[in-house]
BATIFI-979287 format. One record per residue (C-alpha): residue in three letters; y, z, x. Coordinates in steps of 0.25 Angstrom, whole numbers, plus 5000, padded with zeros to 4 digits. Layout:
// residues N
alaYZX
...
// end
This chain:
// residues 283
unk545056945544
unk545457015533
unk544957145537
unk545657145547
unk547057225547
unk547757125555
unk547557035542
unk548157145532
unk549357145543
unk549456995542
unk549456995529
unk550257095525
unk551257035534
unk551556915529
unk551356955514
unk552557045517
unk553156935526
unk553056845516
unk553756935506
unk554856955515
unk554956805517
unk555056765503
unk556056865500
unk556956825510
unk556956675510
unk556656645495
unk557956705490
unk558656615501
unk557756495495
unk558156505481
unk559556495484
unk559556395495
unk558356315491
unk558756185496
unk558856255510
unk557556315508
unk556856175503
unk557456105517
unk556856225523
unk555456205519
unk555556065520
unk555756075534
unk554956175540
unk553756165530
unk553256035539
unk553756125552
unk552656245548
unk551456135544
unk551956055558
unk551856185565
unk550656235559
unk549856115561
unk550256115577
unk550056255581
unk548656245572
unk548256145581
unk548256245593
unk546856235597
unk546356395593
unk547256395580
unk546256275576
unk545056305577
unk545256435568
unk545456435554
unk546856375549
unk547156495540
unk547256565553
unk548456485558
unk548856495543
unk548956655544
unk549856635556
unk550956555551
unk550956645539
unk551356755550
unk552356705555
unk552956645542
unk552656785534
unk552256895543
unk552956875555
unk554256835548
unk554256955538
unk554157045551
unk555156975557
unk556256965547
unk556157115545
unk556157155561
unk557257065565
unk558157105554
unk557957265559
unk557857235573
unk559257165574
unk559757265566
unk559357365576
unk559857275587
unk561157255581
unk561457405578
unk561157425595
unk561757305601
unk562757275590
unk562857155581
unk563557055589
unk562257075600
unk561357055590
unk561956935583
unk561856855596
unk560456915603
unk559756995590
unk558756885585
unk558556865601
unk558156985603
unk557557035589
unk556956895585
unk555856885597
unk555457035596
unk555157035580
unk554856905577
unk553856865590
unk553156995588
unk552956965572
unk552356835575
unk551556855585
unk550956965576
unk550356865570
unk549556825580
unk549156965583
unk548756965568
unk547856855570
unk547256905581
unk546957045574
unk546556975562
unk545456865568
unk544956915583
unk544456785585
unk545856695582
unk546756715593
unk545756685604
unk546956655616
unk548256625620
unk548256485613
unk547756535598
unk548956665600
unk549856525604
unk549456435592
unk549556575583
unk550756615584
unk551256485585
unk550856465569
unk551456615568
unk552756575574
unk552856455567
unk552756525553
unk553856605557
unk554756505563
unk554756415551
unk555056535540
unk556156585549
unk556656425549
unk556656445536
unk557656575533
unk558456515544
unk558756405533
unk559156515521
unk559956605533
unk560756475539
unk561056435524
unk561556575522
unk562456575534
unk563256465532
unk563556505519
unk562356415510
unk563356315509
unk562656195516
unk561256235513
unk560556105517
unk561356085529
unk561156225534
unk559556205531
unk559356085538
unk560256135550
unk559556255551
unk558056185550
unk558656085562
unk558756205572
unk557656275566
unk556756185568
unk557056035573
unk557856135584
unk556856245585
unk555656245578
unk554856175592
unk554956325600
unk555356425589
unk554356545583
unk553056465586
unk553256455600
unk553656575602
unk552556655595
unk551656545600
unk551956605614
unk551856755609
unk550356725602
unk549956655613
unk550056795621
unk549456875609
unk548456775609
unk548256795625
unk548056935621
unk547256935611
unk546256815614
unk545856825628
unk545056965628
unk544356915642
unk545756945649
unk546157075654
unk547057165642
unk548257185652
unk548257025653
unk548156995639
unk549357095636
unk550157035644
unk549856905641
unk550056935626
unk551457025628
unk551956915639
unk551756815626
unk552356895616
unk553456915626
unk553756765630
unk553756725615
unk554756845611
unk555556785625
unk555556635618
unk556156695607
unk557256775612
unk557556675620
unk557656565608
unk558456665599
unk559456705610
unk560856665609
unk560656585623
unk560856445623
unk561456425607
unk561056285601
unk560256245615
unk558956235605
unk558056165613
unk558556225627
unk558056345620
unk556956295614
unk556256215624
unk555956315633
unk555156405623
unk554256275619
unk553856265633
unk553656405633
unk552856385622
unk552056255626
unk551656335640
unk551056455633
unk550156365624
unk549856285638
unk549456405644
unk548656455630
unk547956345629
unk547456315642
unk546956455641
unk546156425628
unk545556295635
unk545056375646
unk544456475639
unk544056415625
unk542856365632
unk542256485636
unk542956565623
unk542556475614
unk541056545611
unk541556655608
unk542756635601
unk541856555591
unk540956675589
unk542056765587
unk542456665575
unk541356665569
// end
């Protein structure tokens, strides 16, 4: 695996995203430490919960749990660092062409699911390129990216706590933390990032795992994937329907749940006659 370039690229993404994280939300720590301590209270026990059940996705495993482990560090390191960069450049580009009033009300609906979905789902690409034999199908793309989005999604819950602190002027720190937390994840956390790139690596997984289908089909398969999960996010980051969590929300867990459905009726079907070979290929 490690000679493999993907891994150098993986690597060298999240040690820079890494960086890029502590510099940013250490200094926010140190001053608002009792924010910071709710924080990791709260969404330590979301990111082992998480991680437990998308590992218990039937091709995440059977493989090797550093594997799911290399995943989450993507989406909390790698994708994240890529993330924070593009989004910060990209609105500014948006709001220099379409003015800053526009891009206060649409910009991280139009930004967010172009920069953020195609840095997670990365990831999985990452995988795919660094061990051939991981990502054999739709439902190992699914249960992937899942981890991958799930990484992300709690780091993010977790600058949200310094950046809500700092916009209400750091006079109510814990009630500012604990309000935040409530919408970030009692209100959101059941169809944010993981269900999103869940549905985007379940395409890349299409595209990637299932070599006996025609090129033109697993292309579209994987770029109607891609698209869908950039569409779930668009949608949950527009302007449309403000406070209306779980009219929102809902819809893009069912569009979550019928895309692992569909992925896993597809792995039951074929792991029978996959199966032989996919074993040889891993060993």
């Amino acid at each position: 695996m490690i000679g493999r370039p993907a891994f150098w690229v993986w690597a060298t993404g999240c040690a820079l995203g890494a960086y890029t994280t502590l510099i940013t939300i250490v200094p926010q720590a140190n001053v608002f430490s009792s924010g910071a301590l709710i924080g990791l209270v709260v969404l330590i026990p979301v990111l082992l919960v998480g991680f437990w059940l998308f590992h218990h996705i039937r091709p995440v495993r059977t493989n090797p749990v550093g594997y799911a482990l290399m995943a989450v560090a993507w989406g909390c390191f790698g994708a994240f660092g890529v993330a924070f960069a593009a989004n910060t450049a990209f609105l500014g580009l948006v709001g220099k062409v379409a003015g800053l009033e526009f891009v206060d009300q649409w910009g991280d609906a139009i930004v967010a699911p172009i920069d953020e979905e195609l840095a997670k789902v990365a990831g999985v690409a990452l995988l795919a390129l660094m061990i051939p034999w991981l990502i054999t199908g739709p439902l190992a793309g699914f249960g992937y990216g899942a981890l991958i989005g799930l990484g992300f999604q709690v780091v993010e819950d977790f600058l949200y706590v310094f950046n809500s602190i700092i916009a209400a002027g750091g006079i109510q720190e814990v009630g500012d933390t604990l309000s935040t937390l409530f919408v970030r994840v009692a209100l959101s956390a059941w169809w944010s990032h993981w269900a999103m790139t869940a549905v985007a690596g379940a395409g890349l997984g299409y595209f990637a795992g299932r070599a006996d289908r025609p090129m033109r089909r697993r292309a579209l398969v994987g770029l109607g994937g891609l698209l869908l999960g950039m569409a779930m996010h668009a949608w949950w980051d527009s302007p449309a329907l403000p406070g209306a969590f779980l009219v929102k929300g809902f819809p893009l867990l069912l569009v979550a749940f019928a895309v692992f459905l569909v992925a896993r009726h597809d792995e039951r079907t074929r792991f029978p006659v996959a199966a032989p070979a996919e074993i040889q290929r891993a060993t």
